[in-house]
C-alpha positions in Angstrom: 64.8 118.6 -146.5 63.7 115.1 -147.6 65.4 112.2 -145.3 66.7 109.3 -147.3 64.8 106.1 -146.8 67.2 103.7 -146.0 64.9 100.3 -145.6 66.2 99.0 -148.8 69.3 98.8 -148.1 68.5 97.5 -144.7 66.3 94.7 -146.5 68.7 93.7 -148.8 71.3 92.6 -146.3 68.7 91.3 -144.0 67.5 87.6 -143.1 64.7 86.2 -141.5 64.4 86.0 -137.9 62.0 85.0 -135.0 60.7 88.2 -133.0 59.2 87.2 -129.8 57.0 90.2 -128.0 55.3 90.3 -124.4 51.8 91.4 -123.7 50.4 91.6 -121.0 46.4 91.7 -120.0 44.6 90.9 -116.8 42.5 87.7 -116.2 40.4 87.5 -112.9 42.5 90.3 -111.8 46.3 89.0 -112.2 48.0 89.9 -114.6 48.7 87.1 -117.9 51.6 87.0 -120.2 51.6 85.9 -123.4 54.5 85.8 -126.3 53.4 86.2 -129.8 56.1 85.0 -131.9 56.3 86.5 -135.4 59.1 86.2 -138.5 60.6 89.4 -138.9 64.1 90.9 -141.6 66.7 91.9 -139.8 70.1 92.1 -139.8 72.5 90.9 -137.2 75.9 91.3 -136.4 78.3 91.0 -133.4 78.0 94.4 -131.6 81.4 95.9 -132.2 83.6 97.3 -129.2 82.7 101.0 -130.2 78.6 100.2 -129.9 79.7 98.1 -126.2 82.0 101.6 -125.0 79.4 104.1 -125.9 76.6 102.5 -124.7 78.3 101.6 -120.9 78.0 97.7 -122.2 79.5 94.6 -119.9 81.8 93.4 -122.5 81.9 89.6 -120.6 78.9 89.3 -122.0 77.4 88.6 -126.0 75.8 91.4 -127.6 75.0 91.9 -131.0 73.5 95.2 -133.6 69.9 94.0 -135.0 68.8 96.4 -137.5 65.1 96.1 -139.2 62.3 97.7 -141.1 60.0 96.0 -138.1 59.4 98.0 -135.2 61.8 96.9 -132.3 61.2 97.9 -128.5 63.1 97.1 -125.1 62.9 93.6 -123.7 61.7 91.9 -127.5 63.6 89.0 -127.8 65.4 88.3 -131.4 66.0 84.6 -132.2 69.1 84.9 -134.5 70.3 81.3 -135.0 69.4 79.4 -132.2 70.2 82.4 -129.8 67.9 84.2 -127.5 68.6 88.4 -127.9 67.0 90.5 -125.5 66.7 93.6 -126.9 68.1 96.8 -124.9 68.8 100.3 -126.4 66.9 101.2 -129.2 67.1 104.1 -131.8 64.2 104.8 -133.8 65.5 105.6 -136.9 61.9 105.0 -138.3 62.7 108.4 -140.3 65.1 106.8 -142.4 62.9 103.8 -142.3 64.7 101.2 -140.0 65.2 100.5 -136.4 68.4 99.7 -134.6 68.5 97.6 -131.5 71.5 95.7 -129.7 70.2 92.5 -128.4 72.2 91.2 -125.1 72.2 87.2 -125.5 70.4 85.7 -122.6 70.4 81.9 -121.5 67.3 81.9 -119.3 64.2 83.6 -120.6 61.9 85.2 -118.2 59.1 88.1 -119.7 58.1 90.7 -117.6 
């Protein structure tokens, strides 16, 4: 059974947006972080109550669904229109050819 690529339809809806991702590599034995910043599609939309209930969510706080053909992974951080999203759950759906995030707005940015 052949799984429907869905990246079109992802792409079609999508915009671009700023993806910032850690690494992390050691220099004279500490440990160095650096962000890469990159330009990314993806759509983004207010995380609706079902996505905050099923996923245990603090609803006091902003939260919003990022889908994209880009690979997305915990602790990213989406820029989506002036606002920082720190990427938490994840679901690979890299088998229908997108990936779908929820990015918790954060005011202070601080890598890991």
């Amino acid at each position: 059974l052949m799984l429907p690529n869905l990246s079109q339809v992802v792409n079609n809806f999508s915009q671009t947006v700023t993806l910032k991702k850690t690494t992390q590599t050691i220099v004279n034995y500490k440990p160095v972080n650096t962000i890469v910043e990159s330009q990314i599609k993806a759509t983004v939309q207010v995380a609706s109550d079902e996505t905050l209930k099923v996923n245990n969510l603090d609803t006091s706080k902003s939260y919003f669904t990022i889908h994209s053909t880009s690979a997305l992974k915990v602790n990213d951080i989406v820029v989506y229109k002036g606002k920082n999203l720190k990427v938490t759950p994840i679901r690979d759906n890299s088998d229908y050819g997108f990936y779908k995030g929820i990015g918790e707005q954060v005011l202070w940015l601080t890598f890991k």
